[in-house]
C-alpha positions in Angstrom: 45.7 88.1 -65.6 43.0 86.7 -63.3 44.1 85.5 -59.8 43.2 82.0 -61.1 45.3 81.9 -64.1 47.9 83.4 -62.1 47.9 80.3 -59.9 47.0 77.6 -62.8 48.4 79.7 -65.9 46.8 80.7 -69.5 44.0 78.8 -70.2 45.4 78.3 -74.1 49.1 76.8 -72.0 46.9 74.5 -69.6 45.0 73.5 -72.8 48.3 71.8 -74.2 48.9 68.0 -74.2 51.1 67.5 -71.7 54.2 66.7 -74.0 53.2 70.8 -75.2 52.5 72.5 -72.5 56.1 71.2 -70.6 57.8 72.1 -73.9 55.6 76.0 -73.5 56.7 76.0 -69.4 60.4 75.0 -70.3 60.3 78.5 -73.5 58.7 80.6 -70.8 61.6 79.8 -68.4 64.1 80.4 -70.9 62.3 84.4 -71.7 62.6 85.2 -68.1 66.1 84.2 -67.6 66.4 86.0 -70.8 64.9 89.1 -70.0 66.3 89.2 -66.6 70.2 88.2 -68.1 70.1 90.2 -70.7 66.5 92.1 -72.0 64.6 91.2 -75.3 66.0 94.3 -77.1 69.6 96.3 -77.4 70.6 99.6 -78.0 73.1 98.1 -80.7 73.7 95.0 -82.7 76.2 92.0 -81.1 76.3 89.5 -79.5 73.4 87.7 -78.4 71.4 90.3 -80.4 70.6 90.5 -84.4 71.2 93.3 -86.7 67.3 94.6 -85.2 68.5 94.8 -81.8 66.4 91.8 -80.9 67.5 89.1 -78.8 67.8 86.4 -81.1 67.1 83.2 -78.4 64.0 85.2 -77.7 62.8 85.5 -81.2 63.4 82.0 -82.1 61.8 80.9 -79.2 58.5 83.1 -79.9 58.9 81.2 -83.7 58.7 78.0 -81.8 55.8 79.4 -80.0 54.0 80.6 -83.3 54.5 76.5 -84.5 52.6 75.1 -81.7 49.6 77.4 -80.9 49.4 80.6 -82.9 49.3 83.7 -81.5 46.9 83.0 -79.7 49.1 80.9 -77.8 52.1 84.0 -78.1 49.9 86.2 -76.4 49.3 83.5 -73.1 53.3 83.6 -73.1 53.2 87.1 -73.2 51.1 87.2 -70.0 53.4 85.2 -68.4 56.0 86.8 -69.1 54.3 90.4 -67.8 53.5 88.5 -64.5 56.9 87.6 -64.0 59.1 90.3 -65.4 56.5 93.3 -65.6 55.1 95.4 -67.7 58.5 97.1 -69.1 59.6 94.0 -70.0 56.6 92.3 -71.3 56.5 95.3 -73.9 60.3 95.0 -74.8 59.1 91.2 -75.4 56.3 92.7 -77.7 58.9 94.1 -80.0 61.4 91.2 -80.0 58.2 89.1 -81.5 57.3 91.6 -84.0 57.6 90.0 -87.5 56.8 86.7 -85.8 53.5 85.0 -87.2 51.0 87.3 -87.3 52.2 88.9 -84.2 51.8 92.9 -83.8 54.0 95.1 -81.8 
């Protein structure tokens, strides 16, 4: 991530109507208090997570995602996501996503 998307985000978020890209700010701030609550995967089923181990908020989120811009878009939330939580994180993320769209773990 470039020092200038850093500051202004993902070129495919800041290409969003502006009705899209609050919707895409508002998802992104959901997945980081959801990876910093409670992580995008589990070591067991329950609760807040499926019978995958993946945090199903997360998931249905990244579905919502999918709907607006494709993975394209997934992958600029992705970035955002690895800016603000870290790498660790961001690959947990990867996983919680797989099966989503077209998107590959």
């Amino acid at each position: 991530m470039s020092l200038f998307n850093r500051i202004f985000g993902e070129p495919e978020i800041r290409a969003l109507d502006p009705r899209g890209k609050a919707e895409v700010n508002r998802m992104i701030e959901e997945l980081v208090k959801i990876g910093r609550m409670d992580d995008f995967l589990s070591l067991a089923p329950g609760g807040p997570f499926d019978f995958q181990c993946h945090h199903r908020d997360a998931k249905e989120i990244g579905k919502r995602i999918n709907q607006i811009g494709g993975v394209s878009l997934m992958m600029a939330v992705r970035q955002t996501v690895k800016y603000k939580l870290k790498d660790v994180l961001a690959e947990h993320l990867d996983h919680c996503w797989k099966g989503v769209g077209d998107w590959q773990a």
